[in-house]
C-alpha positions as CSV (number, residue, x, y, z in Angstrom):
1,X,117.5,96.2,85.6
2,X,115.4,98.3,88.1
3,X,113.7,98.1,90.9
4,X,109.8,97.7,91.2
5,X,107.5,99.6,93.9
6,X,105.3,97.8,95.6
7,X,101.7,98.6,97.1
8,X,100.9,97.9,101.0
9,X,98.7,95.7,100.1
10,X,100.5,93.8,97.3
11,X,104.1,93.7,100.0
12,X,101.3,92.0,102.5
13,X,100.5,89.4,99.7
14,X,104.2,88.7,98.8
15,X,105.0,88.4,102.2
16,X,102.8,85.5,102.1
17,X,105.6,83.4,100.3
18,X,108.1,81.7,103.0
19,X,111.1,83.1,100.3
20,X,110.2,86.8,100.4
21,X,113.1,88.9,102.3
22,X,112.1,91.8,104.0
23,X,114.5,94.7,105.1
24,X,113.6,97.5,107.6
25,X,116.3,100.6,106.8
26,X,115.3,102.7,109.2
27,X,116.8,103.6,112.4
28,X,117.7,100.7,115.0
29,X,115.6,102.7,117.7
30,X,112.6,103.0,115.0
31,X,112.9,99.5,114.5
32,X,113.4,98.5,118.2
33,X,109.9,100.1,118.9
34,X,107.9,98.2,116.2
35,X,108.6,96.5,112.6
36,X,106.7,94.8,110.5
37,X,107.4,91.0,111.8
38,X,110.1,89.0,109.9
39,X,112.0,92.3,109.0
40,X,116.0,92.1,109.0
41,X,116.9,95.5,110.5
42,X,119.4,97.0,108.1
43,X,121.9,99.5,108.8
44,X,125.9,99.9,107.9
45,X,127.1,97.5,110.3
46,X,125.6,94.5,109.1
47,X,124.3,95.2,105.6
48,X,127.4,93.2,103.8
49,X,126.6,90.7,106.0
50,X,123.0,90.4,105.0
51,X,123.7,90.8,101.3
52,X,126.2,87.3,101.8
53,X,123.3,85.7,103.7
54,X,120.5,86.7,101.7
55,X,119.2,84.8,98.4
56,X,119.3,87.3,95.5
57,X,117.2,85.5,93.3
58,X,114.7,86.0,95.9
59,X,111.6,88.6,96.6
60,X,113.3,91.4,99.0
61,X,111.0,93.9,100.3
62,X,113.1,97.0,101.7
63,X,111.1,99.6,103.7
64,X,111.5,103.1,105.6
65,X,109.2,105.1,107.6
66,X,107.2,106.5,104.3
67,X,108.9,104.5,100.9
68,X,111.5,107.5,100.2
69,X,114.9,106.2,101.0
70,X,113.8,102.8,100.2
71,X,113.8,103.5,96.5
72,X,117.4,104.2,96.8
73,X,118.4,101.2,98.9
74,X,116.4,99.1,96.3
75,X,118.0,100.2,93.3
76,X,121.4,99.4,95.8
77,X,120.2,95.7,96.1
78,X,119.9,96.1,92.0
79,X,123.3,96.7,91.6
80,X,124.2,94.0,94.2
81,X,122.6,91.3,91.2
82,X,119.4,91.2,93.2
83,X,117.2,89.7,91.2
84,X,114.0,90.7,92.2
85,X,113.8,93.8,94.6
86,X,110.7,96.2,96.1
87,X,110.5,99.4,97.0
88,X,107.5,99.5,99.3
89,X,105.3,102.6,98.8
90,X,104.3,104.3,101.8
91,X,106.8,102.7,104.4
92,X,106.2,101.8,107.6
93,X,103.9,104.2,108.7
94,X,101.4,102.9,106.1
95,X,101.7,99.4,106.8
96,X,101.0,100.2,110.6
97,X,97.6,101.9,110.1
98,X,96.7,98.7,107.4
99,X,98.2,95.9,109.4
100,X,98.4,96.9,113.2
101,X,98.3,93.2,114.1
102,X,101.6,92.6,112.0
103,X,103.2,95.3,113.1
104,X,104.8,94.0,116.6
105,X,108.1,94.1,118.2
């Protein structure tokens, strides 16, 4: 099984769903100045801990700053027997010019 990307505007629309996970990888101070709201900030000192808290048969969005080195953490979730996992294309810095508003602290 493999990953799937994901649009901006299709992530925005999954999002919609109250059991969509969402994972910022990017740096803590990246994430500190602005995330996409409801983002888990990822990083090695607490990533076991989200995969024992998540729900792997649930959507989980995982974005960087431009949907690089989320394809990699995705296809990590894969292996982790997450079920359904995105990759979302153009990263933050895509969602912030589309959704501003969403894009808070």
């Amino acid at each position: 099984m493999s990953f799937k990307r994901i649009s901006i505007s299709d992530a925005e629309q999954l999002l919609r769903q109250p059991s969509t996970q969402l994972a910022d990888i990017r740096d803590e101070q990246s994430y500190q100045l602005g995330h996409i709201k409801g983002a888990s900030h990822l990083d090695n000192h607490n990533l076991q801990q989200f995969i024992e808290d998540a729900d792997p048969d649930a959507p989980l969005i995982i974005y960087c700053y431009h949907g690089n080195s989320s394809q990699s953490a995705a296809q990590f979730f894969v292996e982790k027997d997450f079920t359904e996992v995105y990759s979302m294309d153009g990263g933050f810095e895509e969602w912030r010019q589309h959704y501003p508003h969403q894009s808070g602290e």
